[in-house]
N, CA, C and O atoms as a GROMACS GRO file, in nm:
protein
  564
    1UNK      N    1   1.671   2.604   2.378
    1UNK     CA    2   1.659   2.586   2.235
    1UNK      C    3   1.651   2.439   2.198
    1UNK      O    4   1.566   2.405   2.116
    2UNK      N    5   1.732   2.348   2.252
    2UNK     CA    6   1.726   2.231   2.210
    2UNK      C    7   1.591   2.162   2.293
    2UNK      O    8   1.585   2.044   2.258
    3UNK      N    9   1.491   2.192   2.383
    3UNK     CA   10   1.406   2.117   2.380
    3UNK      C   11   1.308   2.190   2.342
    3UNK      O   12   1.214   2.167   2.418
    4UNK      N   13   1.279   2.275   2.256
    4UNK     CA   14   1.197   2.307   2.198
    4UNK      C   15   1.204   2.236   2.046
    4UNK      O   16   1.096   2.220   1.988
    5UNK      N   17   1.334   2.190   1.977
    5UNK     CA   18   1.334   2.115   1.859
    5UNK      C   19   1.292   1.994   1.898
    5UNK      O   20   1.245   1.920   1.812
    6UNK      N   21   1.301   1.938   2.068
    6UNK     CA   22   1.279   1.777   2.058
    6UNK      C   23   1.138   1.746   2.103
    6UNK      O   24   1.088   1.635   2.118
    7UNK      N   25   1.082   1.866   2.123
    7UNK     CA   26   0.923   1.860   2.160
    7UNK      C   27   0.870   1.884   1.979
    7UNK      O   28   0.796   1.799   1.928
    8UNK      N   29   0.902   1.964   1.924
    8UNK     CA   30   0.816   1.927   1.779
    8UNK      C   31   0.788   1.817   1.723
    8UNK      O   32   0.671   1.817   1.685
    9UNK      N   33   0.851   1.709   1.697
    9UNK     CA   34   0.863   1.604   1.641
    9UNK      C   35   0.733   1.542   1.713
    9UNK      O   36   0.646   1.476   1.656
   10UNK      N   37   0.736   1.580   1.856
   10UNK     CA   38   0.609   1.466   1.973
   10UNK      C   39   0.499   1.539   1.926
   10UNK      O   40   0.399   1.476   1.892
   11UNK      N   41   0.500   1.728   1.913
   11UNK     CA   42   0.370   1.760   1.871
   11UNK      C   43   0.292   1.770   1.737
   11UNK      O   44   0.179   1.806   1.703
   12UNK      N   45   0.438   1.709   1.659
   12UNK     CA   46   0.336   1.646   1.536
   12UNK      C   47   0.272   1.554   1.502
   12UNK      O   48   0.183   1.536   1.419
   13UNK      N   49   0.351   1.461   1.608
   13UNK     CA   50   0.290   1.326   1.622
   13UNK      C   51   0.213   1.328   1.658
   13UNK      O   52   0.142   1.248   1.597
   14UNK      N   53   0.134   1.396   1.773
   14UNK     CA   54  -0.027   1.421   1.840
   14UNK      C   55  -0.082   1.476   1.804
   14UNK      O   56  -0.175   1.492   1.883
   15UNK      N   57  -0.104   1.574   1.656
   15UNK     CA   58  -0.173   1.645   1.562
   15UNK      C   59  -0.227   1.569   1.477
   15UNK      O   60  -0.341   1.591   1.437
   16UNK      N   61  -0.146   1.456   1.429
   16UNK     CA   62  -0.207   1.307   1.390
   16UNK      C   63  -0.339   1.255   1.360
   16UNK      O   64  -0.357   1.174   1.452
   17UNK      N   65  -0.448   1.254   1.282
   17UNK     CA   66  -0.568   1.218   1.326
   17UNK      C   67  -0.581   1.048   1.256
   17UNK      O   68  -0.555   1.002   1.145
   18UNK      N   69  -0.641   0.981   1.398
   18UNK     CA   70  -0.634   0.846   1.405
   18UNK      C   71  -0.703   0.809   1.276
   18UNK      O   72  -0.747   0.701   1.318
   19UNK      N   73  -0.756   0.815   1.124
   19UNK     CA   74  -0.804   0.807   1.033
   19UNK      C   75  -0.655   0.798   0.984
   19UNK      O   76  -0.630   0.684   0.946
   20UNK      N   77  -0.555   0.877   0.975
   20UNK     CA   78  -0.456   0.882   0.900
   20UNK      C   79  -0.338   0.783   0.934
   20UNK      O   80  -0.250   0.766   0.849
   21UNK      N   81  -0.332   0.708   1.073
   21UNK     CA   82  -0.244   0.650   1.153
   21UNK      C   83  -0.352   0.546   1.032
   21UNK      O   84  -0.288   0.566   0.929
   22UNK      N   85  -0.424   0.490   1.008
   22UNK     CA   86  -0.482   0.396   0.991
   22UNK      C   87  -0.480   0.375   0.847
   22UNK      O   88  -0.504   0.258   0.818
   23UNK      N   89  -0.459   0.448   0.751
   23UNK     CA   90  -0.397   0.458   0.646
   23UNK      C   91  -0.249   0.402   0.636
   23UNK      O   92  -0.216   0.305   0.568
   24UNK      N   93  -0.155   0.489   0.722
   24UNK     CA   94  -0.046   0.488   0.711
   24UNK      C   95  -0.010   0.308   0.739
   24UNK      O   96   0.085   0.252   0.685
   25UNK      N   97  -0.133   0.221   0.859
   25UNK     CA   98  -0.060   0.132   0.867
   25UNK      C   99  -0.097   0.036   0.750
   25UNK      O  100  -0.021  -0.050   0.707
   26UNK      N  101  -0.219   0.062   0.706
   26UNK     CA  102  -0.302   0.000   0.572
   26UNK      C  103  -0.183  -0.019   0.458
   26UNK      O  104  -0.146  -0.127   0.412
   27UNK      N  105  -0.130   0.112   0.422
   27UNK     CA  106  -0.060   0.093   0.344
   27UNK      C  107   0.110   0.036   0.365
   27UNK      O  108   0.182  -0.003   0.273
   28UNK      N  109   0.145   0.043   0.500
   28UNK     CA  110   0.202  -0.058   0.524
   28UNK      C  111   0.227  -0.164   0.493
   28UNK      O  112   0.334  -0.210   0.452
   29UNK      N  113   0.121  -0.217   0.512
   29UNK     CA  114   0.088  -0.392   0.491
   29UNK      C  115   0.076  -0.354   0.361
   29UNK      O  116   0.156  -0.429   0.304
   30UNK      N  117   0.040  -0.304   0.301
   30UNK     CA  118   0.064  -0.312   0.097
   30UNK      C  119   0.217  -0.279   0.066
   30UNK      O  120   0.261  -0.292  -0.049
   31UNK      N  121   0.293  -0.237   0.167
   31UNK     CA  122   0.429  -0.239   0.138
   31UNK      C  123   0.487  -0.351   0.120
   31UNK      O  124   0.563  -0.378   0.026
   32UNK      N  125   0.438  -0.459   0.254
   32UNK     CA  126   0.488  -0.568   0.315
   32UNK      C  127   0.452  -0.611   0.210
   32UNK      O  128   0.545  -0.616   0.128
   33UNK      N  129   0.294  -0.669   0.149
   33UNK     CA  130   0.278  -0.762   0.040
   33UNK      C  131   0.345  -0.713  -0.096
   33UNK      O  132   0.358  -0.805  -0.177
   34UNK      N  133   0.391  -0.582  -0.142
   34UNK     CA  134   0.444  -0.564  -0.251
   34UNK      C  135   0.605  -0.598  -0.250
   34UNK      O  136   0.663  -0.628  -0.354
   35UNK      N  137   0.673  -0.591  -0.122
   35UNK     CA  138   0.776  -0.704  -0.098
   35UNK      C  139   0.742  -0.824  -0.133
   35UNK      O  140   0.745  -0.855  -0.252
   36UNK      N  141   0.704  -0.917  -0.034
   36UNK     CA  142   0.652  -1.045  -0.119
   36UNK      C  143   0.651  -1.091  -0.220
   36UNK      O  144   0.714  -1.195  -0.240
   37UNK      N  145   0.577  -1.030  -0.321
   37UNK     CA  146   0.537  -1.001  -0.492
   37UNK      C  147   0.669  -0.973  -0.514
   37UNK      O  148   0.727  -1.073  -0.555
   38UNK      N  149   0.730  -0.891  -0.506
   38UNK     CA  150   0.922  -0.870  -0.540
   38UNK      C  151   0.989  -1.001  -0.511
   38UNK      O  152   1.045  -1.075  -0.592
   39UNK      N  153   0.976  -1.015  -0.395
   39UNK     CA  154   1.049  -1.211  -0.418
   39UNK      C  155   1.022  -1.304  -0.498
   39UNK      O  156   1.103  -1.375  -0.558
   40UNK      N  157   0.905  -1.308  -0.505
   40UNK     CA  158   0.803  -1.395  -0.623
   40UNK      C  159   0.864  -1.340  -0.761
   40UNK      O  160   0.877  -1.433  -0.841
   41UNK      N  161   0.885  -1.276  -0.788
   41UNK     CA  162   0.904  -1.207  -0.913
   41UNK      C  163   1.086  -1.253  -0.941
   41UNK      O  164   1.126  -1.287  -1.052
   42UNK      N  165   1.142  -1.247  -0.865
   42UNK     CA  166   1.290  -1.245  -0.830
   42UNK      C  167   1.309  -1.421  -0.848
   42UNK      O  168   1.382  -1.469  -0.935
   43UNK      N  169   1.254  -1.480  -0.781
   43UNK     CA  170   1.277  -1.625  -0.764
   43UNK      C  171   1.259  -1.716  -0.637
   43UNK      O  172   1.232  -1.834  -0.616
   44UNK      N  173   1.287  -1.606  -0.563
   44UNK     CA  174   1.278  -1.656  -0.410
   44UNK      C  175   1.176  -1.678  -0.358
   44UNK      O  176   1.215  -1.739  -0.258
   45UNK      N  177   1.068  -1.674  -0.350
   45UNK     CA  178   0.955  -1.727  -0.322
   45UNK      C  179   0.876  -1.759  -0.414
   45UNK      O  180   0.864  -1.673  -0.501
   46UNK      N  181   0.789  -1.898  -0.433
   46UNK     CA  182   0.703  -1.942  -0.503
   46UNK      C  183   0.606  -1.898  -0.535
   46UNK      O  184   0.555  -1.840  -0.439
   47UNK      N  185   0.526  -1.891  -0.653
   47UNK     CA  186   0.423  -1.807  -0.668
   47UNK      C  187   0.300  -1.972  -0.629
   47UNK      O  188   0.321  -2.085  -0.674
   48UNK      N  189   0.194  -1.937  -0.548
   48UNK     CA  190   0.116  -2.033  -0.538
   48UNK      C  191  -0.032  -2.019  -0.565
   48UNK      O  192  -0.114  -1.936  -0.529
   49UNK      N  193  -0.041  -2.158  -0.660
   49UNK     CA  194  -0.130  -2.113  -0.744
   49UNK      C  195  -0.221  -2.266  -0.770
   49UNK      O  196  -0.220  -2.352  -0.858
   50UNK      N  197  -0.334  -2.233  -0.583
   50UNK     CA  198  -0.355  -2.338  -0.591
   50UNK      C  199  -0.319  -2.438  -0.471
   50UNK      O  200  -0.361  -2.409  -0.359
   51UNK      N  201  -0.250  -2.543  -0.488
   51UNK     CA  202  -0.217  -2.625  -0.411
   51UNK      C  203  -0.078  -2.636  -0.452
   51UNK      O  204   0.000  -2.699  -0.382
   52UNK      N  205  -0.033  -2.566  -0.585
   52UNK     CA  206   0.062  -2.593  -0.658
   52UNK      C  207   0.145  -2.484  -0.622
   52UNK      O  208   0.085  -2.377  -0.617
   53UNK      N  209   0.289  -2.480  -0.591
   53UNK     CA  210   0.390  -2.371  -0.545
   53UNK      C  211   0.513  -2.374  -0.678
   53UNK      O  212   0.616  -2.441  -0.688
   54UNK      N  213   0.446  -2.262  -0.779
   54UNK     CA  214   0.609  -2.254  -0.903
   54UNK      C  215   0.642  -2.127  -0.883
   54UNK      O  216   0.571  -2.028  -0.866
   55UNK      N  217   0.844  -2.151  -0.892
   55UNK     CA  218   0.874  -2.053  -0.903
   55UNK      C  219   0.916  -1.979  -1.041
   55UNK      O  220   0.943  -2.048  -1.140
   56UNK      N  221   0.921  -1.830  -1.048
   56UNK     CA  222   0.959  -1.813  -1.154
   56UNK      C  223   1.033  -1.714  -1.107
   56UNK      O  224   1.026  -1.660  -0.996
   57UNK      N  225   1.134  -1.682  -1.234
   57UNK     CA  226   1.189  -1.520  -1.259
   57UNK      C  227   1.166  -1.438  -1.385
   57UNK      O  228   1.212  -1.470  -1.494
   58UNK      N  229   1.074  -1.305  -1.356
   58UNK     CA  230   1.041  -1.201  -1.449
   58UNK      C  231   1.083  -1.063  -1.431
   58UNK      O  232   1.018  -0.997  -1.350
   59UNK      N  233   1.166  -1.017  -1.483
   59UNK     CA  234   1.236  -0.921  -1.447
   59UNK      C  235   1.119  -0.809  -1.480
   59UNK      O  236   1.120  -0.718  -1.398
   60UNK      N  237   1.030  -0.799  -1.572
   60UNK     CA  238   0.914  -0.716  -1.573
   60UNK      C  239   0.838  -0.692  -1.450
   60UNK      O  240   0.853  -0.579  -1.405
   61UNK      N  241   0.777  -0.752  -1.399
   61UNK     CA  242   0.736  -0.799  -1.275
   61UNK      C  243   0.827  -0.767  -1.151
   61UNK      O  244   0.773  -0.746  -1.043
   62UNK      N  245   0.967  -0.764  -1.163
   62UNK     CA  246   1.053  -0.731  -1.066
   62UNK      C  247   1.040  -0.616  -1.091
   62UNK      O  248   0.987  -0.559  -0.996
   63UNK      N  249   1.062  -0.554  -1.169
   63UNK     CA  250   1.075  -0.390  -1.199
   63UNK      C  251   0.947  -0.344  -1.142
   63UNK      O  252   0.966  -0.291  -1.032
   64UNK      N  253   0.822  -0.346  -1.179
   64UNK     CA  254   0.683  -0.370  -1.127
   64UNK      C  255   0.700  -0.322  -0.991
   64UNK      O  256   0.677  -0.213  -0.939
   65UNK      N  257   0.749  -0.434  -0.944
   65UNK     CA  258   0.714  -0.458  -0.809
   65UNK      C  259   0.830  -0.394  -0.689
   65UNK      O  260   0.829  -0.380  -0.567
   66UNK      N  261   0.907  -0.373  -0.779
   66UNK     CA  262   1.006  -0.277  -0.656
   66UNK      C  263   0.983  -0.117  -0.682
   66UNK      O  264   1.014  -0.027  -0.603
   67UNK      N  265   0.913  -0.099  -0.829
   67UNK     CA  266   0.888   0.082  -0.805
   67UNK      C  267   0.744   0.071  -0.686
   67UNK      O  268   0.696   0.156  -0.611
   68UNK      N  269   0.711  -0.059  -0.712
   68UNK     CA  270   0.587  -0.048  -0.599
   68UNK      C  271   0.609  -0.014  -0.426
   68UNK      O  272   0.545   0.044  -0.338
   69UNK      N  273   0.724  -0.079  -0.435
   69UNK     CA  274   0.762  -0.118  -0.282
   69UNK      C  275   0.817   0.098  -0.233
   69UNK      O  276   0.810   0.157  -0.125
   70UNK      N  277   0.873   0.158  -0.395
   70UNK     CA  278   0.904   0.273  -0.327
   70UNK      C  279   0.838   0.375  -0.357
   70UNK      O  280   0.880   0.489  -0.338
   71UNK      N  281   0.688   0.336  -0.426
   71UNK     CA  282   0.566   0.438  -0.417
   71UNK      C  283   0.525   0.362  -0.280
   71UNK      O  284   0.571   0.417  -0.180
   72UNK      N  285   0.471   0.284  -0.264
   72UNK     CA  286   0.411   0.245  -0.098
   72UNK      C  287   0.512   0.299   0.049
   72UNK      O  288   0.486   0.313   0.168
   73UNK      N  289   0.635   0.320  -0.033
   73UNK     CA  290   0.714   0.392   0.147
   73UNK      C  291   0.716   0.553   0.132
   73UNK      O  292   0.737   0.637   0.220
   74UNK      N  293   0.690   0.572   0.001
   74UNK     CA  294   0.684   0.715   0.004
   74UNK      C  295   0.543   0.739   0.035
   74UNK      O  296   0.525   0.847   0.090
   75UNK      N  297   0.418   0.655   0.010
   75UNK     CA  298   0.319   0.721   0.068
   75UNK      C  299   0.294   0.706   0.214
   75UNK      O  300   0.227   0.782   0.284
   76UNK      N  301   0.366   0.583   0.257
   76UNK     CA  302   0.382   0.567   0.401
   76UNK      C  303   0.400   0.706   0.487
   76UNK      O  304   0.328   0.747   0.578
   77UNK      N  305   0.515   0.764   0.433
   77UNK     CA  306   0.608   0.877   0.476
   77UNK      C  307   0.538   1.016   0.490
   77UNK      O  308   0.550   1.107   0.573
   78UNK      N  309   0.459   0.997   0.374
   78UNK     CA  310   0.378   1.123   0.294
   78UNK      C  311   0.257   1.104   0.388
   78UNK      O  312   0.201   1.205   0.430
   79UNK      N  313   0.214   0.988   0.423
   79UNK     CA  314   0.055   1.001   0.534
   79UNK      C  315   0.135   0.988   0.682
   79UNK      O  316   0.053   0.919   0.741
   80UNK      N  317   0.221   1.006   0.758
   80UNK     CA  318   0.317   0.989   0.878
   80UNK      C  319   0.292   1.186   0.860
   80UNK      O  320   0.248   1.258   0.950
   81UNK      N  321   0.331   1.227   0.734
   81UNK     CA  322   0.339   1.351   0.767
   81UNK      C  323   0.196   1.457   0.772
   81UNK      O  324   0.180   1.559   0.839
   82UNK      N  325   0.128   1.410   0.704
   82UNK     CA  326  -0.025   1.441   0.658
   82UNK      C  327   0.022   1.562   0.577
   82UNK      O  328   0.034   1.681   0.603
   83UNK      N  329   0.051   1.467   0.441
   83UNK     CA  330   0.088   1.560   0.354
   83UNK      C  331  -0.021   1.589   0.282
   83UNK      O  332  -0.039   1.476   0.236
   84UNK      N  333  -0.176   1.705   0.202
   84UNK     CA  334  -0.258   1.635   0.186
   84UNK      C  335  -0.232   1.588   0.015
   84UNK      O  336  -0.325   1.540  -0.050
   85UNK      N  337  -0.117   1.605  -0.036
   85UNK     CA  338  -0.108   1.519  -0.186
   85UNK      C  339  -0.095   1.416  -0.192
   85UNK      O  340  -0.084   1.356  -0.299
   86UNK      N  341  -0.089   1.332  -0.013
   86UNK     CA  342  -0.067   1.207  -0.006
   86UNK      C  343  -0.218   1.094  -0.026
   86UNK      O  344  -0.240   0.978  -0.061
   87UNK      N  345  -0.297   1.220   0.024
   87UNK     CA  346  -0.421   1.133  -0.007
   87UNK      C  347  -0.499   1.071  -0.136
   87UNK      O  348  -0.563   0.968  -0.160
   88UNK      N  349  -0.446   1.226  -0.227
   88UNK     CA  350  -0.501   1.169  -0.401
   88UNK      C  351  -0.386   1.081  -0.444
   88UNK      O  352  -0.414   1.021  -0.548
   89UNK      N  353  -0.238   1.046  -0.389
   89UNK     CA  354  -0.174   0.976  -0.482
   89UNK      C  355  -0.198   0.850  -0.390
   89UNK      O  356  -0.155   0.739  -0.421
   90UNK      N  357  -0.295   0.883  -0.233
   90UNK     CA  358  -0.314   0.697  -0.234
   90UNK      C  359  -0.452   0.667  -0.280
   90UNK      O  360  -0.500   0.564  -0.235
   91UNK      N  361  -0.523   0.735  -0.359
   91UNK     CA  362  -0.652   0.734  -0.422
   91UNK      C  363  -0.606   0.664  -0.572
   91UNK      O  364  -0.685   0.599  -0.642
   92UNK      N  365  -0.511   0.682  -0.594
   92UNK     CA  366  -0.466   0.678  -0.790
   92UNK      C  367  -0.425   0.557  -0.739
   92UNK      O  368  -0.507   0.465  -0.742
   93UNK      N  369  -0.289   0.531  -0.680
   93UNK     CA  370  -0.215   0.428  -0.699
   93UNK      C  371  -0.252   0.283  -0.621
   93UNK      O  372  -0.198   0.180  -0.662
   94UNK      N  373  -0.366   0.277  -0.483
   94UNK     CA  374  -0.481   0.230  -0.432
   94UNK      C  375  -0.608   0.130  -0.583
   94UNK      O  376  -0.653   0.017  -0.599
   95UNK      N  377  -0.614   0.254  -0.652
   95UNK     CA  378  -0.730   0.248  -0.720
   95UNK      C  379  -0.657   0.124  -0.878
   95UNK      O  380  -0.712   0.036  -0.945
   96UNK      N  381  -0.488   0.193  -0.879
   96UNK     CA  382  -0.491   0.137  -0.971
   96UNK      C  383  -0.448  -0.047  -0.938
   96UNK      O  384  -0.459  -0.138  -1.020
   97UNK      N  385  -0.415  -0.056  -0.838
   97UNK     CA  386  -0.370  -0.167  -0.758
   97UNK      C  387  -0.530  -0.250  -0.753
   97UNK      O  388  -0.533  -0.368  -0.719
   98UNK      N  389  -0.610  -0.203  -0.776
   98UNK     CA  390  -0.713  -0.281  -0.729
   98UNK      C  391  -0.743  -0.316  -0.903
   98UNK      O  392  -0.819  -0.409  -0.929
   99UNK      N  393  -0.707  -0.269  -0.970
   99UNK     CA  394  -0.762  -0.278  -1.110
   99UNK      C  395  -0.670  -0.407  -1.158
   99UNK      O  396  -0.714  -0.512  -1.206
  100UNK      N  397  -0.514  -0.371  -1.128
  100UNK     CA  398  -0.427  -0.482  -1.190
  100UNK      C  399  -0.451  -0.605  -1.113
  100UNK      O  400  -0.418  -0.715  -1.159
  101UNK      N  401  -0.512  -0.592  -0.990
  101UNK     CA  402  -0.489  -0.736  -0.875
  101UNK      C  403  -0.604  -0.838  -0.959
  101UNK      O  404  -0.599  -0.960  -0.969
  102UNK      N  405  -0.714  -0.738  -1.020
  102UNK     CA  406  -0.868  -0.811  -1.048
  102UNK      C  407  -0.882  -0.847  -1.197
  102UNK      O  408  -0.955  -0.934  -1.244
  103UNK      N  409  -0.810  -0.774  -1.253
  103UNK     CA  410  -0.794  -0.833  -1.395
  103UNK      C  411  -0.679  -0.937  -1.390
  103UNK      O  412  -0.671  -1.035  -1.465
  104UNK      N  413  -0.593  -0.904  -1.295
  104UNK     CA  414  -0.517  -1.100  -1.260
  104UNK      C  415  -0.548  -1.185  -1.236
  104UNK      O  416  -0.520  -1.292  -1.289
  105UNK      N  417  -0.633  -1.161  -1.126
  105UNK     CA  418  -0.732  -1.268  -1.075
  105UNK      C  419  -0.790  -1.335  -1.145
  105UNK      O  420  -0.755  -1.453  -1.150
  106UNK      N  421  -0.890  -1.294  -1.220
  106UNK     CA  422  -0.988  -1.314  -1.301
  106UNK      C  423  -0.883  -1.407  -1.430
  106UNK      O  424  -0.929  -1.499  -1.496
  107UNK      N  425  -0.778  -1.369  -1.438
  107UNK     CA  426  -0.732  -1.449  -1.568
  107UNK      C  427  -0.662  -1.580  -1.500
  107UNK      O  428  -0.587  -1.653  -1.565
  108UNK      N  429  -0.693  -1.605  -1.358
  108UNK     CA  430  -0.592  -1.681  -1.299
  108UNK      C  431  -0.743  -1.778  -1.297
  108UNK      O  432  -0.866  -1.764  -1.294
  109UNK      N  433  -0.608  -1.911  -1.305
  109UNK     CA  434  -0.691  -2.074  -1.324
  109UNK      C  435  -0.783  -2.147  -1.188
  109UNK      O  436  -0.863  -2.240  -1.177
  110UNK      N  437  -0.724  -2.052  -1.101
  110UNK     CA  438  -0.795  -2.155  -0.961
  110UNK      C  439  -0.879  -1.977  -0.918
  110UNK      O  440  -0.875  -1.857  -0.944
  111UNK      N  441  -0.939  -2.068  -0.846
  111UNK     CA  442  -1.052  -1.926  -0.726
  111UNK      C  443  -0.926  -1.899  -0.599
  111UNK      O  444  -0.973  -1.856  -0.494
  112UNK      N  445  -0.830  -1.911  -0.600
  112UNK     CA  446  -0.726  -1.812  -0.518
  112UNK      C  447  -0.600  -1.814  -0.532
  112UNK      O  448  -0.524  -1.911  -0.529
  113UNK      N  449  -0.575  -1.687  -0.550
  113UNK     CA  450  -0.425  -1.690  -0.613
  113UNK      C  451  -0.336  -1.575  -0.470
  113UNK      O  452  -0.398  -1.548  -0.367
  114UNK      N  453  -0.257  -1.546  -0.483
  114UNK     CA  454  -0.147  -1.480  -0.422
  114UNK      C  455  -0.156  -1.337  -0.403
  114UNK      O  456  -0.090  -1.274  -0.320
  115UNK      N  457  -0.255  -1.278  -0.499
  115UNK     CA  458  -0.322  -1.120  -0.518
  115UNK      C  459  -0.401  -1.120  -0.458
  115UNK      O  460  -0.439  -1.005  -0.436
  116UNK      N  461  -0.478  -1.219  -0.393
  116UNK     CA  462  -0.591  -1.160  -0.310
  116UNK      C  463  -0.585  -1.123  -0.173
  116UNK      O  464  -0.681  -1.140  -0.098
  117UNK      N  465  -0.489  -1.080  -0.140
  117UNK     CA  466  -0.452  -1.057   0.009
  117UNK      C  467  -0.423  -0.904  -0.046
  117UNK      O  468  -0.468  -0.801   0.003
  118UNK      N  469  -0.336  -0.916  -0.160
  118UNK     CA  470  -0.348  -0.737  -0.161
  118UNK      C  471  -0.460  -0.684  -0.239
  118UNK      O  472  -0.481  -0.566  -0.214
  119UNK      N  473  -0.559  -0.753  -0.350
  119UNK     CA  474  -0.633  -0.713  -0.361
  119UNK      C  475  -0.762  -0.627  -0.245
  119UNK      O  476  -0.824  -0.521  -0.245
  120UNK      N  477  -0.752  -0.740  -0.162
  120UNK     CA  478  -0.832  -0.690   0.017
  120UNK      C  479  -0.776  -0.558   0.066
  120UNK      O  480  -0.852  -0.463   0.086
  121UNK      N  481  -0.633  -0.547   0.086
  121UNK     CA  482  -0.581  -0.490   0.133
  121UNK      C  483  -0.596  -0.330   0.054
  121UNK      O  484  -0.593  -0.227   0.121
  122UNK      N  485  -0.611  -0.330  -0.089
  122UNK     CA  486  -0.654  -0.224  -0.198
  122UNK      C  487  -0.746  -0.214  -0.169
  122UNK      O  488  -0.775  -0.095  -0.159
  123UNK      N  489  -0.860  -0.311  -0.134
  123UNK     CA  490  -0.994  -0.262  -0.133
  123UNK      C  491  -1.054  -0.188  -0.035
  123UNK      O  492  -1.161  -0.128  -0.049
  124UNK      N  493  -0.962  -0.192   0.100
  124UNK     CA  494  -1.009  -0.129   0.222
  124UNK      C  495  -0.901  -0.023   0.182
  124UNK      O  496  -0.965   0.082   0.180
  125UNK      N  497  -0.821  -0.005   0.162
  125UNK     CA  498  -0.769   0.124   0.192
  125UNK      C  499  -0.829   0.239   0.079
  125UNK      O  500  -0.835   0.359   0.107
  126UNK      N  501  -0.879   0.175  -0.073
  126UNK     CA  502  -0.985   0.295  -0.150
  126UNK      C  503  -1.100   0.309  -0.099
  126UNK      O  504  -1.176   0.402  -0.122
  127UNK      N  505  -1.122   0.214  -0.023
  127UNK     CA  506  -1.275   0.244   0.008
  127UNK      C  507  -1.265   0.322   0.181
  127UNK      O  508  -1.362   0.384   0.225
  128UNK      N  509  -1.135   0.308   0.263
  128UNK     CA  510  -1.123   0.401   0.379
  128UNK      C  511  -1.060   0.553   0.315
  128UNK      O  512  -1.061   0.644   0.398
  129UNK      N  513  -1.003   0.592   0.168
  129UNK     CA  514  -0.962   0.692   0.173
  129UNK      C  515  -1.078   0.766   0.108
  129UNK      O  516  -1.041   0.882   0.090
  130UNK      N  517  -1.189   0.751   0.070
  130UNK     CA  518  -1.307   0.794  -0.016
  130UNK      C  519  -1.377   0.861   0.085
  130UNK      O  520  -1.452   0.954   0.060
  131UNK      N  521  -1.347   0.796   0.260
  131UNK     CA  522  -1.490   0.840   0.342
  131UNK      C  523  -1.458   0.979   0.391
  131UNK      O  524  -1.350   1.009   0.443
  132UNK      N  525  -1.537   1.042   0.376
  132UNK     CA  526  -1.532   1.193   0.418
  132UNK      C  527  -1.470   1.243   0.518
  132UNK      O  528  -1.404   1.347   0.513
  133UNK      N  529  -1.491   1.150   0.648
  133UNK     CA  530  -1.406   1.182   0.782
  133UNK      C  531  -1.211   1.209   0.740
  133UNK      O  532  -1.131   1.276   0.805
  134UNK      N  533  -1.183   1.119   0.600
  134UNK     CA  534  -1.043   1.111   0.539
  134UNK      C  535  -1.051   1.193   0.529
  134UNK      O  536  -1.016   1.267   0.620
  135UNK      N  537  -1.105   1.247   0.406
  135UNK     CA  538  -1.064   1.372   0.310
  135UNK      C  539  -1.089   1.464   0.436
  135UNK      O  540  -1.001   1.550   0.424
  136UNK      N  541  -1.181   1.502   0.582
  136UNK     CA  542  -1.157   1.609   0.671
  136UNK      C  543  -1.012   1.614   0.674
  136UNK      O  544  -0.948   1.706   0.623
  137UNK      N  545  -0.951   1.497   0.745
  137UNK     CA  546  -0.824   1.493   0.845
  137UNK      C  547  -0.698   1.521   0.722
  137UNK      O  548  -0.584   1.531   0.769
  138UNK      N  549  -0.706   1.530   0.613
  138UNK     CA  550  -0.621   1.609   0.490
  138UNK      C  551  -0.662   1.761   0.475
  138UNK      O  552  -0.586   1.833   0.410
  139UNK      N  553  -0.754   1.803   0.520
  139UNK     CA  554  -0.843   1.907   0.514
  139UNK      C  555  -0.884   1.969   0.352
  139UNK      O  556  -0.889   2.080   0.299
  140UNK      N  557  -0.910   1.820   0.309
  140UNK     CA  558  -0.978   1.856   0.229
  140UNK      C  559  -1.130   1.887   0.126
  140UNK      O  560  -1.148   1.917   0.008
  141UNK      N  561  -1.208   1.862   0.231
  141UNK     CA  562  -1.344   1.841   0.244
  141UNK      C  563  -1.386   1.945   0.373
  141UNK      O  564  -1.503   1.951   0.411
   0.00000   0.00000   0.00000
């Protein structure tokens, strides 16, 4: 009995389709940078803007940025499991990340600011969860 519970865990892990491992680590790294953005926001790290490094504290922006940090581990969790509601809520919250990074951008004073690493990082993961081979390995296509 007990190695039949400790073999499930391995054969879900190899049911896995490498499209979704690749998500899961995509959005990873949007975890990692929405940490970041939480320090920045907090005080502890500088926002740089430019050549120029200021810090600030916005508790708006903190709030922001830590429901971010626990929508990005729950979708982490949610594509680890191939849940397939994980794919439309990394389609929405992907999509809307790319909207707030570019209307920042765009209002920001220099040609590179601190969003464009997750803007990139938004842009490959809406444009890897759109391709059809995705929506197969959710089975939803």
């Amino acid at each position: 009995m007990a190695i039949e519970t400790a073999e499930a865990p391995r054969a879900a892990a190899r049911s896995r389709p490498i499209g979704v491992m690749i998500l899961a680590g995509l959005a990873a790294i949007a975890l990692a940078l929405a940490a970041v953005h939480l320090l920045q926001a907090i005080g502890l790290l500088p926002y740089f803007v430019g050549s120029i490094a200021i810090r600030d504290f916005n508790i708006w922006y903190a709030l922001m940025w830590g429901a971010m940090i626990w929508v990005w581990a729950w979708v982490v969790r949610a594509l680890l499991d191939v849940d397939p509601s994980a794919w439309l809520f990394l389609l929405v919250v992907s999509g809307f990340n790319l909207m707030f990074d570019f209307f920042s951008m765009i209002g920001a004073s220099s040609a590179t600011t601190d969003l464009s690493a997750s803007f990139i990082v938004n842009l490959i993961i809406f444009g890897y969860t759109v391709l059809p081979g995705t929506k197969r390995s959710f089975g939803l296509a």
